[in-house]
C-alpha positions as CSV (number, residue, x, y, z in Angstrom):
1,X,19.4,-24.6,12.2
2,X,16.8,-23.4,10.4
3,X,13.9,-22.3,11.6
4,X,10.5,-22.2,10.2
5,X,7.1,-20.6,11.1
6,X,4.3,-20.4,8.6
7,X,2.1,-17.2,9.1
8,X,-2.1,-16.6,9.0
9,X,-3.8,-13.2,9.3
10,X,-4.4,-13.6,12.6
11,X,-1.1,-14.4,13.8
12,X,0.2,-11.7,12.1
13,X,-2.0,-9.5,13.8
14,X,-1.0,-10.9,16.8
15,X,2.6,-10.3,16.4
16,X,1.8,-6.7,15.7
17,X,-0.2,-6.5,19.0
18,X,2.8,-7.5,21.4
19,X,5.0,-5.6,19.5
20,X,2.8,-2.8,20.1
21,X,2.0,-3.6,23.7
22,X,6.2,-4.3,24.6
23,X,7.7,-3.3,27.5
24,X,8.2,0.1,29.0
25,X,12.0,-0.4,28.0
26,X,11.7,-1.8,25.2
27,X,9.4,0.9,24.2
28,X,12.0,3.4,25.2
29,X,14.7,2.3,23.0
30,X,12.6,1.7,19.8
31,X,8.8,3.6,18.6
32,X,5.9,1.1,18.7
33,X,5.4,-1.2,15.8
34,X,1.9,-0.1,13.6
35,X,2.3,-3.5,11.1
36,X,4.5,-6.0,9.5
37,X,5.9,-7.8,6.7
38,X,3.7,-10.7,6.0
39,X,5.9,-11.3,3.2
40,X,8.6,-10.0,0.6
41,X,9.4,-11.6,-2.6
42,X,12.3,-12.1,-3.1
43,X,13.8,-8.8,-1.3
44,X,12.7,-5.2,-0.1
45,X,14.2,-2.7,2.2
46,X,12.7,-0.4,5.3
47,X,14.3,2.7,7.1
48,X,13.5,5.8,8.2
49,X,15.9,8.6,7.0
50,X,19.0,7.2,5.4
51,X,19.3,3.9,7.3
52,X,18.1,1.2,5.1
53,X,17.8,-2.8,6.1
54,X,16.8,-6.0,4.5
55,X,12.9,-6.4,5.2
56,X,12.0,-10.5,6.1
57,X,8.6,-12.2,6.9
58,X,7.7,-10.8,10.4
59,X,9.5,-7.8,10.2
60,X,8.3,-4.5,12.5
61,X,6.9,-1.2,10.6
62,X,7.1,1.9,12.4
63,X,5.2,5.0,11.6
64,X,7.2,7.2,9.4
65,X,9.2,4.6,7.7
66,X,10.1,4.0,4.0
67,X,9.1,0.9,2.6
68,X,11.4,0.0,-1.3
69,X,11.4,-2.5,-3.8
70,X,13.7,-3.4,-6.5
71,X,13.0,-4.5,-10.2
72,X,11.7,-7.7,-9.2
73,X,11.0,-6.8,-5.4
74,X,7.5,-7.2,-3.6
75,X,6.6,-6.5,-0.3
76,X,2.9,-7.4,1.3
77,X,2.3,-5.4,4.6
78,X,-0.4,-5.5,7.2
79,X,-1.0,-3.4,9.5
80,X,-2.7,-3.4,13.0
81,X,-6.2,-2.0,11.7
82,X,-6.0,-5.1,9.0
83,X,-5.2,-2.4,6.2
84,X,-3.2,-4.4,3.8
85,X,-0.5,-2.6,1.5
86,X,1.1,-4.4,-1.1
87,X,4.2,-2.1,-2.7
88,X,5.0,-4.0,-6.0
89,X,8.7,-4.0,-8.2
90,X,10.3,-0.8,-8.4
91,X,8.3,1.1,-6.0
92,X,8.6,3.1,-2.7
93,X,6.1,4.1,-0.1
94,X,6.6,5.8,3.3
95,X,4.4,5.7,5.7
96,X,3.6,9.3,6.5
97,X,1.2,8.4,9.7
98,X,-0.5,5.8,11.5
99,X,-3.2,7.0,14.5
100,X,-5.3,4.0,15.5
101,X,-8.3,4.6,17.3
102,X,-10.4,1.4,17.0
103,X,-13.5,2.7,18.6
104,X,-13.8,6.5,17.7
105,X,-13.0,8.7,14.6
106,X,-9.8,10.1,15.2
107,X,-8.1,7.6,13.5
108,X,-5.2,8.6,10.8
109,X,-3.8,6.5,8.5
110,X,-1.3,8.3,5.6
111,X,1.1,7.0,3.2
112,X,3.1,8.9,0.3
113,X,3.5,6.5,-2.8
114,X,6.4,8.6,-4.8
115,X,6.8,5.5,-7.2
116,X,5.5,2.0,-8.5
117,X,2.4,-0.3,-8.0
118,X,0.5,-0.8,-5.3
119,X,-2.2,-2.6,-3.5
120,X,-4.6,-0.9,-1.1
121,X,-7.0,-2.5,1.1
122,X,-8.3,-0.7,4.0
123,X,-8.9,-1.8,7.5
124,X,-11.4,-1.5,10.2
125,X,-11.1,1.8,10.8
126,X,-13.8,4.6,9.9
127,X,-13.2,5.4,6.1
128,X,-12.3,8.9,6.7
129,X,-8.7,7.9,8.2
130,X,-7.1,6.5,5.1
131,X,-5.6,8.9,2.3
132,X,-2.9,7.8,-0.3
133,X,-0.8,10.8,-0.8
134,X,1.3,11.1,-4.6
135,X,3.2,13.4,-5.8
136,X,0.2,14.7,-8.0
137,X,-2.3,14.9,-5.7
138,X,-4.0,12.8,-3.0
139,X,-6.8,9.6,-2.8
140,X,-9.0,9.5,-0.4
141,X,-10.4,5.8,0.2
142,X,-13.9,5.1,1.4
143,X,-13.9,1.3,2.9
144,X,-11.9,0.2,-0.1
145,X,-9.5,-2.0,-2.3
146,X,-8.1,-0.1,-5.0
147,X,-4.8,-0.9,-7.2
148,X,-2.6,1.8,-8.8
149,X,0.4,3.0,-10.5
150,X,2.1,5.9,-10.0
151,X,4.8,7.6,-12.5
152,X,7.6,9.2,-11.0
153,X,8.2,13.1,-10.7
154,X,10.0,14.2,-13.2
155,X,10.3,10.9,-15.5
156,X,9.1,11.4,-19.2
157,X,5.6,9.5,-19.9
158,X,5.9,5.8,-19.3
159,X,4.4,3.6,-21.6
160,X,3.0,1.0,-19.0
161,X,0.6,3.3,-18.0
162,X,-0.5,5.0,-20.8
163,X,0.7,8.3,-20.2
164,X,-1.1,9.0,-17.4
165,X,1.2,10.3,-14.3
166,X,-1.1,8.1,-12.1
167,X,-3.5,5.3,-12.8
168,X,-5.8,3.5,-10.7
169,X,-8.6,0.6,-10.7
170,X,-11.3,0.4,-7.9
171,X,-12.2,-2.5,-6.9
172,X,-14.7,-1.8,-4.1
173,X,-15.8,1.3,-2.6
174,X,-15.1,4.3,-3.7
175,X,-12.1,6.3,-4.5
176,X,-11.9,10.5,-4.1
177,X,-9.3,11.7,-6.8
178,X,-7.7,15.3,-5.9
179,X,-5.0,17.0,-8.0
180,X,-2.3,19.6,-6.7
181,X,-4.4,22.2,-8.9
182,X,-7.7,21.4,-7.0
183,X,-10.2,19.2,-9.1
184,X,-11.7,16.5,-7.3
185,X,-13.7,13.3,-8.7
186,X,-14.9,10.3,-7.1
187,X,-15.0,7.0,-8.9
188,X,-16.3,4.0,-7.7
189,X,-15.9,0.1,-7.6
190,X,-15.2,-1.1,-11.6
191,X,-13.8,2.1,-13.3
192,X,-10.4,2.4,-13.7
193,X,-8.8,6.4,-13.9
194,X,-6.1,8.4,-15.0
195,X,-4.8,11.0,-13.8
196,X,-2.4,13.8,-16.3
197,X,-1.0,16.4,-15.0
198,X,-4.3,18.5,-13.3
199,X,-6.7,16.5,-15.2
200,X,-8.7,13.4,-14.1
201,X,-10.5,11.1,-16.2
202,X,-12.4,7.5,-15.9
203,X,-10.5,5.4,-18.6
204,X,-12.8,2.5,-18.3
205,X,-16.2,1.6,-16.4
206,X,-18.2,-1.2,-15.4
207,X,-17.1,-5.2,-15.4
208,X,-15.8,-5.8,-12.1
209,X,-12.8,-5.9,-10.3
210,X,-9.2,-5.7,-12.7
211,X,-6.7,-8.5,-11.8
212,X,-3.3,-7.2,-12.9
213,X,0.4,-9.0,-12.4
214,X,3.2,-8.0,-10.6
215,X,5.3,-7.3,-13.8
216,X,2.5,-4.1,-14.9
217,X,0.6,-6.2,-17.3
218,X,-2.9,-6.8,-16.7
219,X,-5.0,-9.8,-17.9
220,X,-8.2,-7.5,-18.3
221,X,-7.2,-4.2,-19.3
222,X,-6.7,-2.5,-15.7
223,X,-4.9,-0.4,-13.8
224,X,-1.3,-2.1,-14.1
225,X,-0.9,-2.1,-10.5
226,X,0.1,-5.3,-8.2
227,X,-1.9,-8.4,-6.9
228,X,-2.4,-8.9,-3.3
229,X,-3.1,-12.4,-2.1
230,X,-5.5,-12.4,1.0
231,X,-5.6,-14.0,3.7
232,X,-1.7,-13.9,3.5
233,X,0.4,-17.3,3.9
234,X,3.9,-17.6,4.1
235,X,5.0,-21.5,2.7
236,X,8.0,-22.4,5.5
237,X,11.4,-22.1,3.6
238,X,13.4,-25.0,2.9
């Protein structure tokens, strides 16, 4: 039989919540979930180490675990501070560290993007607990949504983004760039970047928020990164 159960926000966040607050055996046999899959289109994978499995609408993220998308893949995660992550087609993401401290400032929220397009939202935590890690450099996100693309290490320029090894759009907030070779800028809702090698610089400023497609094109000139629908609803299966 099949069975169907259509997802809100707050559902999910539900979900997450019991998982987190399971059993003392449970707990024992498995680490605490931080987030889920809200949902994947039409496939992605999750493991930690070399143990990969299909990811499906509902499924647990654990601290520390690799999220993977193919060609056509997208995955739309949410985790239990409401930070939403979408990882678009050919892209991989593990993620590093999750702390959650709702209240207080020690909050920690890390995640190395080695590949693709992504989607970052943050959550309800204080702004200092989110970074983006690449393998160029780091982001550090100040109560923001931000798209990006990131080359990967050792690939030749790619043309969807323009030669840069890493491109980004902000959409709100603020963005603080930092390359393995120590410059640091900060751009800020509207301008989209580009990061080459040690060097940043704002490509484009001004005009709002980019909308960009799944497949790297973008209908304004952006970033090339993913969109994220929000709030996030599944459509039952038939």
């Amino acid at each position: 039989m099949n069975r169907c159960q259509r997802w809100t926000p707050a559902l999910l966040l539900t979900a997450v919540l019991f998982a987190v607050q399971s059993t003392p055996s449970s707990a024992e046999t498995r680490p605490a979930a931080i987030g889920v899959a809200a949902s994947i289109t039409p496939s992605a994978e999750g493991g930690i180490g070399t143990v990969f499995s299909t990811l499906a609408p509902g499924s647990e993220l654990h601290a520390s675990e690799t999220v993977r998308t193919g060609d056509a893949g997208k995955a739309d995660l949410v985790f239990i501070d409401r930070t939403n992550l979408t990882v678009g087609p050919t892209s991989e993401v593990v993620l590093d560290k999750f702390v959650y401290d709702p209240v207080g400032n020690k909050g920690k929220v890390v995640l190395q993007a080695s590949r693709g397009a992504f989607r970052f939202v943050t959550g309800t935590q204080d702004h200092s607990a989110y970074q983006l890690n690449t393998p160029y450099g780091s982001l550090g996100v100040r109560g923001t949504a931000f798209t990006c693309e990131v080359k990967p290490k050792g690939q030749k320029q790619q043309q969807q983004i323009a030669g840069c090894d890493i491109k980004c759009t902000v959409e709100s907030g603020s963005v603080e760039a930092a390359t393995l070779g120590g410059q640091k800028k900060t751009f800020t809702a509207g301008q989209t970047f580009c990061q080459s090698g040690n060097n940043l610089a704002l490509t484009s400023a001004g005009g709002g928020p980019t909308t960009v497609s799944t497949s790297g094109g973008s209908s304004s000139g952006g970033g090339g990164c993913v969109e994220q629908q929000t709030p996030v609803v599944i459509p039952c299966s038939k």
